[in-house]
N, CA, C and O atoms as a CHARMM CRD file, in Angstrom:
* protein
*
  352
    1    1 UNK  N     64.39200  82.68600-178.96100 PROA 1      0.00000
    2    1 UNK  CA    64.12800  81.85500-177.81300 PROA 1      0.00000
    3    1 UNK  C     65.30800  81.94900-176.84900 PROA 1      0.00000
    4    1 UNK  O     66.43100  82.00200-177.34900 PROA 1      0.00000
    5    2 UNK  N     65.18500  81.97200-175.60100 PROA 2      0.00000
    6    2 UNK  CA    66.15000  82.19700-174.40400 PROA 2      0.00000
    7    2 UNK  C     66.25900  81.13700-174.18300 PROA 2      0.00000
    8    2 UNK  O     65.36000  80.30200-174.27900 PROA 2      0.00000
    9    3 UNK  N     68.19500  80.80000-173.59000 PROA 3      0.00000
   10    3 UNK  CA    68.37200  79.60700-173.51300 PROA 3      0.00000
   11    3 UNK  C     68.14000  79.62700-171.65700 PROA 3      0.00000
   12    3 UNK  O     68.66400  80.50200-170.96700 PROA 3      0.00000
   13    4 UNK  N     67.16100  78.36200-170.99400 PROA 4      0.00000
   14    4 UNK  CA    67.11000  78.69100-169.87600 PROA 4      0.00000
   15    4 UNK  C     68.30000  77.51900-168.94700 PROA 4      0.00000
   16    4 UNK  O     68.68300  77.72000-167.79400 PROA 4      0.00000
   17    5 UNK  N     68.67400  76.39800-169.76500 PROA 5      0.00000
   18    5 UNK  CA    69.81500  75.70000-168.66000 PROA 5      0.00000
   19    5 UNK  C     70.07400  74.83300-170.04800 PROA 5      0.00000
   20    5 UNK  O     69.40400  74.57100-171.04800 PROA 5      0.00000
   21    6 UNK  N     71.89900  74.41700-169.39600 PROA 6      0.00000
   22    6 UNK  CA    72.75700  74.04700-170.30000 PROA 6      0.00000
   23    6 UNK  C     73.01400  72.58600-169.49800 PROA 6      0.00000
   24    6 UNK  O     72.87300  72.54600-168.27600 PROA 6      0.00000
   25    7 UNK  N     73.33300  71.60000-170.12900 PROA 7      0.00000
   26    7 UNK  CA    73.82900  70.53600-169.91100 PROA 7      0.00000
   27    7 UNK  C     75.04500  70.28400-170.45000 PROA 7      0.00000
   28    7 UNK  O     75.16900  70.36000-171.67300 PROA 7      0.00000
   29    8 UNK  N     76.15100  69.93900-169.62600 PROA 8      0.00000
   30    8 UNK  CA    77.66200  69.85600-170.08200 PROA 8      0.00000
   31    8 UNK  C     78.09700  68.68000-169.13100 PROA 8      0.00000
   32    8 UNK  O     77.94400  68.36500-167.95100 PROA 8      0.00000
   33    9 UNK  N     78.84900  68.09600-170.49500 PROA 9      0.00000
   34    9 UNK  CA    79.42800  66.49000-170.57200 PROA 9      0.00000
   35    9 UNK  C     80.61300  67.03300-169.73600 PROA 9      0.00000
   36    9 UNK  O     80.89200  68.22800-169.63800 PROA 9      0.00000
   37   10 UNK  N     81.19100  66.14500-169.22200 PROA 10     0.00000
   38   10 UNK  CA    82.69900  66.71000-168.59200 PROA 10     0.00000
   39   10 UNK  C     83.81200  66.34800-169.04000 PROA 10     0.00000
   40   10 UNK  O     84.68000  67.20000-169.23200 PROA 10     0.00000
   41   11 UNK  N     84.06800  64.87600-169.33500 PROA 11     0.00000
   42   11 UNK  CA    85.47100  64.59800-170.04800 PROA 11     0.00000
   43   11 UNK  C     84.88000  64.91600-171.72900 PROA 11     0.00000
   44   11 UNK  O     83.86400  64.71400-172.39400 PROA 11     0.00000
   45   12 UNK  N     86.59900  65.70500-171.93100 PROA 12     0.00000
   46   12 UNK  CA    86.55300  66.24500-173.64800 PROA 12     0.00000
   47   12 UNK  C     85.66900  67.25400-173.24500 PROA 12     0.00000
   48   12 UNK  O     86.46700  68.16600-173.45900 PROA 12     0.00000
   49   13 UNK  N     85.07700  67.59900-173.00200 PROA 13     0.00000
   50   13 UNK  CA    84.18500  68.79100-172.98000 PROA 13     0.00000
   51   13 UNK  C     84.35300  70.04300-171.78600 PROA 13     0.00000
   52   13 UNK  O     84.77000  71.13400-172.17400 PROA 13     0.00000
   53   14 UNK  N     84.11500  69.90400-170.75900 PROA 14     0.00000
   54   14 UNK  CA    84.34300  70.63300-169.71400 PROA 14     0.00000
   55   14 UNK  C     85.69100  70.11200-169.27900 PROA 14     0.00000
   56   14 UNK  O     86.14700  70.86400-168.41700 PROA 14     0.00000
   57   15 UNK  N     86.20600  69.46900-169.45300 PROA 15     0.00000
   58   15 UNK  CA    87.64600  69.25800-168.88700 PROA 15     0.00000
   59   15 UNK  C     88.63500  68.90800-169.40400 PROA 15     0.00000
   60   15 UNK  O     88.48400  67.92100-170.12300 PROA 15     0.00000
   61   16 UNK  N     89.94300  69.43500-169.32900 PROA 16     0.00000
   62   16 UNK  CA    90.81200  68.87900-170.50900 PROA 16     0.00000
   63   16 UNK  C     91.62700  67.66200-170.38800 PROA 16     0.00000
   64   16 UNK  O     91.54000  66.69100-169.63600 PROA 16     0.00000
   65   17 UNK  N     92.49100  67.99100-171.38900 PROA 17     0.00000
   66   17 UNK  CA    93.53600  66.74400-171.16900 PROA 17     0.00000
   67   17 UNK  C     94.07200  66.49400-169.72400 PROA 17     0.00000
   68   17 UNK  O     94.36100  65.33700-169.41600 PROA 17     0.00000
   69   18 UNK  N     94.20700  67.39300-168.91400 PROA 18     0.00000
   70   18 UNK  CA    94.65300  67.46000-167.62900 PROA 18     0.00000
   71   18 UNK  C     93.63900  67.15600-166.47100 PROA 18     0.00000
   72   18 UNK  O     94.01900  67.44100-165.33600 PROA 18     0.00000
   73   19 UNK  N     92.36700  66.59800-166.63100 PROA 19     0.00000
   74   19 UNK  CA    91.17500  66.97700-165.75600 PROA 19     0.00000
   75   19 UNK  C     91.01100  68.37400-165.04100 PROA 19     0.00000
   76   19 UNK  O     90.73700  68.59400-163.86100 PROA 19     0.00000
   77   20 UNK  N     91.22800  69.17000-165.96600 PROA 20     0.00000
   78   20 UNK  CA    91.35100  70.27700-165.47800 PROA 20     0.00000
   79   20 UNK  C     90.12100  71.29300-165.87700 PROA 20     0.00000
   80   20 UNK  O     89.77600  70.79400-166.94700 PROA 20     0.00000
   81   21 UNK  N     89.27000  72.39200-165.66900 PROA 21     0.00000
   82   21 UNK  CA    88.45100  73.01200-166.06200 PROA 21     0.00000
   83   21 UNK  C     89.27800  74.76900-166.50200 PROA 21     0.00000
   84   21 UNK  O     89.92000  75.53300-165.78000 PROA 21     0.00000
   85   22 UNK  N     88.93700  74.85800-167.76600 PROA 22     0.00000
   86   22 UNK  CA    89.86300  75.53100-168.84800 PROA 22     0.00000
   87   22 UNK  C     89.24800  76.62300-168.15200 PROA 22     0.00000
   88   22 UNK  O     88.15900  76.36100-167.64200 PROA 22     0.00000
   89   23 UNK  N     89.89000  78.30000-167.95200 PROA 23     0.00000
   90   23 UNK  CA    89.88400  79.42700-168.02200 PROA 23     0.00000
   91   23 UNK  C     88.68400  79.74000-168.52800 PROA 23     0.00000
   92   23 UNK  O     87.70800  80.10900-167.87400 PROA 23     0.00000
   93   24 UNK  N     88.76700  79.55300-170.05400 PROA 24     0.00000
   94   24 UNK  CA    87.49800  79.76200-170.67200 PROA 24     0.00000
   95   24 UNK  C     86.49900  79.10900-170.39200 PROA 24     0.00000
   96   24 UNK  O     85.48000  79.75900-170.15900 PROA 24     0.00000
   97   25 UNK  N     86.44400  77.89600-170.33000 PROA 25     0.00000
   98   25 UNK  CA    85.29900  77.30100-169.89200 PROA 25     0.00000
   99   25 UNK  C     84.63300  78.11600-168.50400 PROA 25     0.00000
  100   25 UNK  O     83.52100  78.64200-168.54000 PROA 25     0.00000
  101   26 UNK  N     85.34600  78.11700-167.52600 PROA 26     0.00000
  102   26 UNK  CA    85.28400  78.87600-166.18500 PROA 26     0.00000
  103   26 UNK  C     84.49000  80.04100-166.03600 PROA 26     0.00000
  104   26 UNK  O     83.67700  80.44300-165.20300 PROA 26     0.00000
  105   27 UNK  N     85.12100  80.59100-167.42700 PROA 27     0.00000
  106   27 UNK  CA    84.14800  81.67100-167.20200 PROA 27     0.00000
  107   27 UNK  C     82.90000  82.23100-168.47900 PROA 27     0.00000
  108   27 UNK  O     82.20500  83.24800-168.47400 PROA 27     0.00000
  109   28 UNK  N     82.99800  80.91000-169.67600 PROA 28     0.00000
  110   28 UNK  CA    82.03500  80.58100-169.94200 PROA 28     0.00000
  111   28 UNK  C     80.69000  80.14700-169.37200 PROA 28     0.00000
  112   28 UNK  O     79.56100  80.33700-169.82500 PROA 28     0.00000
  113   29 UNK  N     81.05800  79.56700-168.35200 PROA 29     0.00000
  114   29 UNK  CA    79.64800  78.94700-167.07900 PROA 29     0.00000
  115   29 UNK  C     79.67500  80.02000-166.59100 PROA 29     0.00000
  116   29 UNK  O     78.53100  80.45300-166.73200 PROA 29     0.00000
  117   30 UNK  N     80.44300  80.96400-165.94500 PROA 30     0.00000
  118   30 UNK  CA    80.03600  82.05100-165.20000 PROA 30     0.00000
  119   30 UNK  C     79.07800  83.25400-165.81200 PROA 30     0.00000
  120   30 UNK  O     78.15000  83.89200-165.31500 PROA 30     0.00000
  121   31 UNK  N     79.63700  83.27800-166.95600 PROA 31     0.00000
  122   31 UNK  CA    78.40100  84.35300-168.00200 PROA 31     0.00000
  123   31 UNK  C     77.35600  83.43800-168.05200 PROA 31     0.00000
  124   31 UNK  O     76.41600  84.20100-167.82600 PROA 31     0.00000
  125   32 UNK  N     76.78900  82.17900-168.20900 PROA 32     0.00000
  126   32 UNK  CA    75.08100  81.79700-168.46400 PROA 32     0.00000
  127   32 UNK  C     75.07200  82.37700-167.46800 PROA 32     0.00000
  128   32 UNK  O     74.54500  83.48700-167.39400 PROA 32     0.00000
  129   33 UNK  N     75.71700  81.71600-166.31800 PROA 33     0.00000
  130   33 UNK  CA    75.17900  81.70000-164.57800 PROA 33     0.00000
  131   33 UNK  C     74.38300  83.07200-164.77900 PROA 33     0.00000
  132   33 UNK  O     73.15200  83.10400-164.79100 PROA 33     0.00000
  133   34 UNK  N     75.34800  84.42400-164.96900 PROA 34     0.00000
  134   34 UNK  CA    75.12100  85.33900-164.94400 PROA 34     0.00000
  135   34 UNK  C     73.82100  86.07700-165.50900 PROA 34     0.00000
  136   34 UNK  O     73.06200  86.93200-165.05300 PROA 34     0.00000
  137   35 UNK  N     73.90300  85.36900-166.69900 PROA 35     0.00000
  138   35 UNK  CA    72.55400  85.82100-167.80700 PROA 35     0.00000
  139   35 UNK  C     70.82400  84.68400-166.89200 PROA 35     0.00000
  140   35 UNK  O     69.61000  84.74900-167.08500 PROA 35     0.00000
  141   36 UNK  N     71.31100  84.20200-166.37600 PROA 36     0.00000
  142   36 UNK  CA    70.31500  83.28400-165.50300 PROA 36     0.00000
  143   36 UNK  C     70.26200  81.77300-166.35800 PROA 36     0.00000
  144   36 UNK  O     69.59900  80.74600-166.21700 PROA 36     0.00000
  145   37 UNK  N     70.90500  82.04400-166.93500 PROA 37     0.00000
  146   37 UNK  CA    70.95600  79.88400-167.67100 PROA 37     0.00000
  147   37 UNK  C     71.13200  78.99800-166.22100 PROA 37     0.00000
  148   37 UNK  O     71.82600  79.64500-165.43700 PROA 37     0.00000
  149   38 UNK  N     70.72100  77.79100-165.70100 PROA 38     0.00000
  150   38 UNK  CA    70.94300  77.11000-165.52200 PROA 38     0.00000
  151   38 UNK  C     71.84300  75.75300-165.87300 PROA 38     0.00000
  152   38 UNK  O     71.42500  74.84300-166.59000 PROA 38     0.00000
  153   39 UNK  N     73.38700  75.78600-165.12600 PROA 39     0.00000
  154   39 UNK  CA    73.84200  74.57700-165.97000 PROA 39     0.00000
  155   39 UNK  C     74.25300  73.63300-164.98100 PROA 39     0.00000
  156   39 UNK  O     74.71400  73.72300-163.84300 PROA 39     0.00000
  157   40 UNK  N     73.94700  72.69500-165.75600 PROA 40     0.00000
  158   40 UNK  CA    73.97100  71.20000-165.35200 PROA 40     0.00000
  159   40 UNK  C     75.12100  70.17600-165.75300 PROA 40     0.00000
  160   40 UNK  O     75.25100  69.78200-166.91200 PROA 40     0.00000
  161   41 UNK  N     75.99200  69.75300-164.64500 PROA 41     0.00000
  162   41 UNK  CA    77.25500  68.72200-164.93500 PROA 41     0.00000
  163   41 UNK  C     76.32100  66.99300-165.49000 PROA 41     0.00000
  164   41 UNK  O     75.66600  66.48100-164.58200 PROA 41     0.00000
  165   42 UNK  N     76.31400  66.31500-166.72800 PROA 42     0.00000
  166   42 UNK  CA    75.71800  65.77000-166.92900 PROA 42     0.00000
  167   42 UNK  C     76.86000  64.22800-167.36400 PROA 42     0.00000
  168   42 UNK  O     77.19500  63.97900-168.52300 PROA 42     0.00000
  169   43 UNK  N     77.19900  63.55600-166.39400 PROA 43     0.00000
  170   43 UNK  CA    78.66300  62.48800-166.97700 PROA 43     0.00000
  171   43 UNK  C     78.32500  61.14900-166.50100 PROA 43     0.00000
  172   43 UNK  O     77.63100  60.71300-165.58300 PROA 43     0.00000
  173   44 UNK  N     79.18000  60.54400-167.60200 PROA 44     0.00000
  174   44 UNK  CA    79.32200  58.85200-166.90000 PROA 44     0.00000
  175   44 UNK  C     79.84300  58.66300-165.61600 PROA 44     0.00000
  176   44 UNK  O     79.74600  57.51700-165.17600 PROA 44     0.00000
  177   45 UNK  N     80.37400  59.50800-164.90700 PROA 45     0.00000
  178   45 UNK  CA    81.35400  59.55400-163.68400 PROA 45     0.00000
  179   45 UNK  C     80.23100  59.11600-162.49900 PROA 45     0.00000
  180   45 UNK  O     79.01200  59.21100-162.64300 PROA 45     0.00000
  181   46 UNK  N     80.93000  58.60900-161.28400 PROA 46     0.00000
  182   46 UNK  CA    80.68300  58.59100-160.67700 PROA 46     0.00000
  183   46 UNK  C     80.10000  59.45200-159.50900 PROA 46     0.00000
  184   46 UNK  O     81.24100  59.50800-159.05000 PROA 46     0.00000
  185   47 UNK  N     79.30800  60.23500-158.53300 PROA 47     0.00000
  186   47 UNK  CA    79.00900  61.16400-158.11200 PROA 47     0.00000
  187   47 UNK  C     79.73100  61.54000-157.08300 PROA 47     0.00000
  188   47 UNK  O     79.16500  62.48800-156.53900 PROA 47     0.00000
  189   48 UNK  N     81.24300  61.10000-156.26200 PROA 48     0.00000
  190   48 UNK  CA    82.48500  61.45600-155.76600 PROA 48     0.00000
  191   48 UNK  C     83.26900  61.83600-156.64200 PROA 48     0.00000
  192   48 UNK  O     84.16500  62.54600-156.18400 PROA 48     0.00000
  193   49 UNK  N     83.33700  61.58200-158.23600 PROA 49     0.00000
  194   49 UNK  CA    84.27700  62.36600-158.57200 PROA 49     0.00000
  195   49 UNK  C     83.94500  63.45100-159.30400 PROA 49     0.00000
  196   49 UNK  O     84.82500  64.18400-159.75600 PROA 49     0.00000
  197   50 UNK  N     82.32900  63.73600-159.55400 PROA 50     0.00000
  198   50 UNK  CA    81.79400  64.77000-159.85100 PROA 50     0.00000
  199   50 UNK  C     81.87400  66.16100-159.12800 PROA 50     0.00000
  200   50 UNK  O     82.18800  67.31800-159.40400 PROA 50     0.00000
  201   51 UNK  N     81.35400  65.32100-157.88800 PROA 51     0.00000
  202   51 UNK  CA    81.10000  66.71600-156.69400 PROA 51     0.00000
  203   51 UNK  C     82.56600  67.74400-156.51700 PROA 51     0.00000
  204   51 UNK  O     82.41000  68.91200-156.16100 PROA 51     0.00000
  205   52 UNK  N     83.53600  67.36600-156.71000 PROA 52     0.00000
  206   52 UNK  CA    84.54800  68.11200-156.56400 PROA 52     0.00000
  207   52 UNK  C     84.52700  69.31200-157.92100 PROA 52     0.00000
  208   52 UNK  O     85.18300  70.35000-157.84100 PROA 52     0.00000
  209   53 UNK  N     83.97400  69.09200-158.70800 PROA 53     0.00000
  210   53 UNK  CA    83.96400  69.37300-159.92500 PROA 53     0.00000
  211   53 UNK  C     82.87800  70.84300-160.12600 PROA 53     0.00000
  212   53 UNK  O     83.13000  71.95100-160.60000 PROA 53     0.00000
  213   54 UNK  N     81.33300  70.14600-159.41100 PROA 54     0.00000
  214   54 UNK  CA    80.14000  70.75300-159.58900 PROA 54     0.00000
  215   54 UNK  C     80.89500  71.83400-158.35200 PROA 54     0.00000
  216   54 UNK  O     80.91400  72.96500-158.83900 PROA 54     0.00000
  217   55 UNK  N     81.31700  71.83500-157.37400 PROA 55     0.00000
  218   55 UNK  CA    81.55100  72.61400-156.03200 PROA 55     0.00000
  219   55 UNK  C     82.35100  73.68700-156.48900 PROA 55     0.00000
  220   55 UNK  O     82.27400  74.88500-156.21700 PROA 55     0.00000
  221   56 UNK  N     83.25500  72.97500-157.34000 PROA 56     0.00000
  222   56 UNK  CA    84.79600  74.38900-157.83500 PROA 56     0.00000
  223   56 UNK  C     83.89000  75.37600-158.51300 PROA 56     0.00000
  224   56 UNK  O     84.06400  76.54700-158.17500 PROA 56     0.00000
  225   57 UNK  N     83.12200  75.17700-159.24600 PROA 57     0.00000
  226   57 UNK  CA    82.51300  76.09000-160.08800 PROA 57     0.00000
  227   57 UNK  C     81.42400  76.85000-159.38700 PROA 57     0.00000
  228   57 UNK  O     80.90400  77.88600-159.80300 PROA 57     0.00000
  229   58 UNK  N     81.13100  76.19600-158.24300 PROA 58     0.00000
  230   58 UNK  CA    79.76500  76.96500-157.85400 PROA 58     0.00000
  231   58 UNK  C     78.68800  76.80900-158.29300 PROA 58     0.00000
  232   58 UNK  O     77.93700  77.70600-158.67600 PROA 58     0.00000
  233   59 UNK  N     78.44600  75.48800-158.29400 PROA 59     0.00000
  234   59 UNK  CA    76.72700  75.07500-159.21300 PROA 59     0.00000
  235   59 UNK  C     76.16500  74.57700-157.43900 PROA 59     0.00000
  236   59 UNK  O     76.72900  74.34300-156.37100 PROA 59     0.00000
  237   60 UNK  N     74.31100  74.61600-158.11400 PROA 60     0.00000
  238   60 UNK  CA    73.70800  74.39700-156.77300 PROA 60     0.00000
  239   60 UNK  C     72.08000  73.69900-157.81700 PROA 60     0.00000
  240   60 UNK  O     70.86100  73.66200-157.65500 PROA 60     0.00000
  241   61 UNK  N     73.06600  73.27500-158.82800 PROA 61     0.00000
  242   61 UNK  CA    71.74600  72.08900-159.89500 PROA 61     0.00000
  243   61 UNK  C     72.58100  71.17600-159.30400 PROA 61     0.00000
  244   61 UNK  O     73.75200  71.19500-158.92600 PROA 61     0.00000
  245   62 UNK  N     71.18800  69.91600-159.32600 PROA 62     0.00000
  246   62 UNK  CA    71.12300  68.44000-159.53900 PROA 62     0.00000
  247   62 UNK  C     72.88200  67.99200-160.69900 PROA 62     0.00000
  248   62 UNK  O     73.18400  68.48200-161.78700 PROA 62     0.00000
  249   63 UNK  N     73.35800  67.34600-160.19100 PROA 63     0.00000
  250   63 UNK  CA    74.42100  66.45900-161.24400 PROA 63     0.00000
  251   63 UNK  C     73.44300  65.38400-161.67300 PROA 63     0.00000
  252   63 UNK  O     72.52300  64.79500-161.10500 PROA 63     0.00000
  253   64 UNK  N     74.06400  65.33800-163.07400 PROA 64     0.00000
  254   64 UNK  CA    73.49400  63.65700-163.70900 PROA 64     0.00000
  255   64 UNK  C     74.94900  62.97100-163.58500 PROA 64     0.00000
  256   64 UNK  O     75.94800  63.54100-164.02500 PROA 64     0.00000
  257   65 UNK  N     74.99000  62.01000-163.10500 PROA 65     0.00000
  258   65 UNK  CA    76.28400  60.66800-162.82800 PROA 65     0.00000
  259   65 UNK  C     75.60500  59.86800-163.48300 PROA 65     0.00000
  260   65 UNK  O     74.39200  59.94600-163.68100 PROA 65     0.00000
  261   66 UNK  N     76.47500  58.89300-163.93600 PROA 66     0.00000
  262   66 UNK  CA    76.58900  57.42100-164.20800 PROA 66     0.00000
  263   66 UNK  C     75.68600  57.43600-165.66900 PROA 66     0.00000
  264   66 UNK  O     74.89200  56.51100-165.83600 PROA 66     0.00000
  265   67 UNK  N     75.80900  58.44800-166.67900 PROA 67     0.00000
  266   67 UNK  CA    75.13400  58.27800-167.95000 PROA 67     0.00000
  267   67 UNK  C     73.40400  58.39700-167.68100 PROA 67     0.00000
  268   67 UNK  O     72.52800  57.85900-168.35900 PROA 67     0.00000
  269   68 UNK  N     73.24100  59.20800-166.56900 PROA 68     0.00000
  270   68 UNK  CA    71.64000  59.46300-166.18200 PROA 68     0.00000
  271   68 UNK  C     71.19600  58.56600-165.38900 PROA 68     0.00000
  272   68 UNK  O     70.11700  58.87800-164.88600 PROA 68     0.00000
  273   69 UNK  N     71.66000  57.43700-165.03700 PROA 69     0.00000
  274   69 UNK  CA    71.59400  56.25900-163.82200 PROA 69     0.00000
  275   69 UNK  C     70.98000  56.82400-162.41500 PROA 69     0.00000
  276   69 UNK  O     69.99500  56.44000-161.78400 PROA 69     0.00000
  277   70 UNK  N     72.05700  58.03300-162.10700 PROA 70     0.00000
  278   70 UNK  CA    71.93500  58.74000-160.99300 PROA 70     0.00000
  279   70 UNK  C     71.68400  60.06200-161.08000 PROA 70     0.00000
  280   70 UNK  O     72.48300  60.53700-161.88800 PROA 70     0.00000
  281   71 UNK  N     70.80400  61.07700-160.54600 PROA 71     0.00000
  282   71 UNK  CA    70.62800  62.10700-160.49000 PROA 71     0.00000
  283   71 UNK  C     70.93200  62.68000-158.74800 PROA 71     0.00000
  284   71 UNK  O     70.31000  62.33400-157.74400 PROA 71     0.00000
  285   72 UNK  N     71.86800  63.45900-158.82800 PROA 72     0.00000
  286   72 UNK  CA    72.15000  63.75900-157.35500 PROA 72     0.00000
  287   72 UNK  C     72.11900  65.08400-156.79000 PROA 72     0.00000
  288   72 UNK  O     73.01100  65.80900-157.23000 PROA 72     0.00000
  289   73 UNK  N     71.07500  65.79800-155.64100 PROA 73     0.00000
  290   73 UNK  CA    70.97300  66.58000-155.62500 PROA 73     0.00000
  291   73 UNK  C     72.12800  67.40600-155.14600 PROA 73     0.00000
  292   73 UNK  O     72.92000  66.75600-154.46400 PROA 73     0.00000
  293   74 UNK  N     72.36600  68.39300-155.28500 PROA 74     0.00000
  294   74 UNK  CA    73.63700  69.30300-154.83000 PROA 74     0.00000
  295   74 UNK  C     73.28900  70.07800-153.25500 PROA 74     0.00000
  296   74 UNK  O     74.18300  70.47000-152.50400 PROA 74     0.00000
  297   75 UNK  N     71.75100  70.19800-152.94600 PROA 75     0.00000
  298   75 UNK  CA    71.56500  71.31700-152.06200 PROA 75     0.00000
  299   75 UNK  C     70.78600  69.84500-150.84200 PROA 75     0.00000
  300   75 UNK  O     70.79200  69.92900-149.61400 PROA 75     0.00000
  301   76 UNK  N     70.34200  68.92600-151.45900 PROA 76     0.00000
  302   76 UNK  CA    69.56800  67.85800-149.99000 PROA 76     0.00000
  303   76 UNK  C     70.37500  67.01600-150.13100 PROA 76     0.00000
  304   76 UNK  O     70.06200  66.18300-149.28000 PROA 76     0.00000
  305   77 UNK  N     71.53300  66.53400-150.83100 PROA 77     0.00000
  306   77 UNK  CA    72.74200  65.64200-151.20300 PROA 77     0.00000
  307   77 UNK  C     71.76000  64.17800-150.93700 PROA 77     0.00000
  308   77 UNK  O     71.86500  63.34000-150.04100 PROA 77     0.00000
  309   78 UNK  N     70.97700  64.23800-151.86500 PROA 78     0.00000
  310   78 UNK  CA    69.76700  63.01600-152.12000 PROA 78     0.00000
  311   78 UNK  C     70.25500  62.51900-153.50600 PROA 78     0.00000
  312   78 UNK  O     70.58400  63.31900-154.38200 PROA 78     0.00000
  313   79 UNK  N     70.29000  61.29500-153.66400 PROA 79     0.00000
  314   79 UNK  CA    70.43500  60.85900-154.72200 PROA 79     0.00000
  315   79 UNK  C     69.30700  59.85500-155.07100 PROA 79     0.00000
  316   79 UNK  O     68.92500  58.95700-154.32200 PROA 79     0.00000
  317   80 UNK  N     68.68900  60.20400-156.66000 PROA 80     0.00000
  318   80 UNK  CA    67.55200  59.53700-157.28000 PROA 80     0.00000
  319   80 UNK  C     67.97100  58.52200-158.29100 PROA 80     0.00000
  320   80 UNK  O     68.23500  59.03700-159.37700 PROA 80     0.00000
  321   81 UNK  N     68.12900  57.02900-158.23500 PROA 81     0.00000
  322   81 UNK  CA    68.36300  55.98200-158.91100 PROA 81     0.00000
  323   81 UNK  C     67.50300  55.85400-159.78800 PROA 81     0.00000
  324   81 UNK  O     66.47600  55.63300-159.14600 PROA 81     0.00000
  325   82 UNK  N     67.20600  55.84900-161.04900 PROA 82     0.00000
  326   82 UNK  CA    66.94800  56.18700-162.56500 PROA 82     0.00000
  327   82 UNK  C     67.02900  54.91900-163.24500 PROA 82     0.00000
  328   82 UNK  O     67.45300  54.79500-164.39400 PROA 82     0.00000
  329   83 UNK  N     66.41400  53.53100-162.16400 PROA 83     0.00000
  330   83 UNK  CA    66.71300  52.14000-162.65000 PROA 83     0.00000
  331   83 UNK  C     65.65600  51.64200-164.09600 PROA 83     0.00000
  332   83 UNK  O     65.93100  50.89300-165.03400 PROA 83     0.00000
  333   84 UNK  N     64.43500  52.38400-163.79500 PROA 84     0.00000
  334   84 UNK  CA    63.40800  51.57200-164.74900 PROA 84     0.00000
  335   84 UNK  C     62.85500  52.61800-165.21900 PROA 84     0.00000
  336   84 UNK  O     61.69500  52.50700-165.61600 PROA 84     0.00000
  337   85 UNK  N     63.63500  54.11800-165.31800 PROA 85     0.00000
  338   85 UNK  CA    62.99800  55.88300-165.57300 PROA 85     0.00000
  339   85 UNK  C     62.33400  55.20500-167.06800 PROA 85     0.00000
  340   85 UNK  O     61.12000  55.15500-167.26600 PROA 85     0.00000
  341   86 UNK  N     63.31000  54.73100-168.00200 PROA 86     0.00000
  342   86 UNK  CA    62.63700  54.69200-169.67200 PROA 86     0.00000
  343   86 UNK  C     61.94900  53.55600-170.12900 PROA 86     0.00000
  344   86 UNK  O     62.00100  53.23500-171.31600 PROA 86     0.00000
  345   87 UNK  N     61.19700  52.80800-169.15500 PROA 87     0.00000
  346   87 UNK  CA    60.17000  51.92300-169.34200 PROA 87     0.00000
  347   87 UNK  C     59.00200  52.36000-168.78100 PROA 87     0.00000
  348   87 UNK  O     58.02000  51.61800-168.75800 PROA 87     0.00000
  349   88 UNK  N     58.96400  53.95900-168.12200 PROA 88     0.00000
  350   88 UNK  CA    57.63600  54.07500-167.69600 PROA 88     0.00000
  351   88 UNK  C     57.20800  54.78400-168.66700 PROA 88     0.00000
  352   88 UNK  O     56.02900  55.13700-168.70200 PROA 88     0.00000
């Protein structure tokens, strides 16, 4: 089975002790990109301190902010509030 998009947490995971995005990681996202995976920044963060984040790398997916609260588009910079998504 082909993996078609990745979802990645950002603190501890995509970013280190430094808020920094590791070499490897860098160009770990750049090989899916490459192979056609879709990946997705998916964090509790807020969507100002995401976007700096999703932009360095060159993504043009939706961010998930605020623990899935917010879904924010990257390309219509629309954001979808996710208030009552798991009661429908």
């Amino acid at each position: 089975m082909k993996v078609r998009a990745i979802f990645i947490d950002m603190d501890g995971t995509l970013l280190n002790a430094s808020n920094k995005i590791s070499h490897r990681n860098r160009e770990a996202i750049y090989r899916l990109i490459n192979q056609g995976v879709k990946v997705f920044l998916a964090t509790g963060r807020h969507y100002d301190v995401t976007a700096p984040y999703h932009k360095d790398i060159g993504l043009c997916t939706p961010m998930i902010c605020l623990n899935g609260a917010v879904i924010h588009d990257a390309i219509t910079r629309k954001s979808d509030a996710n208030e009552n998504r798991s009661s429908q």
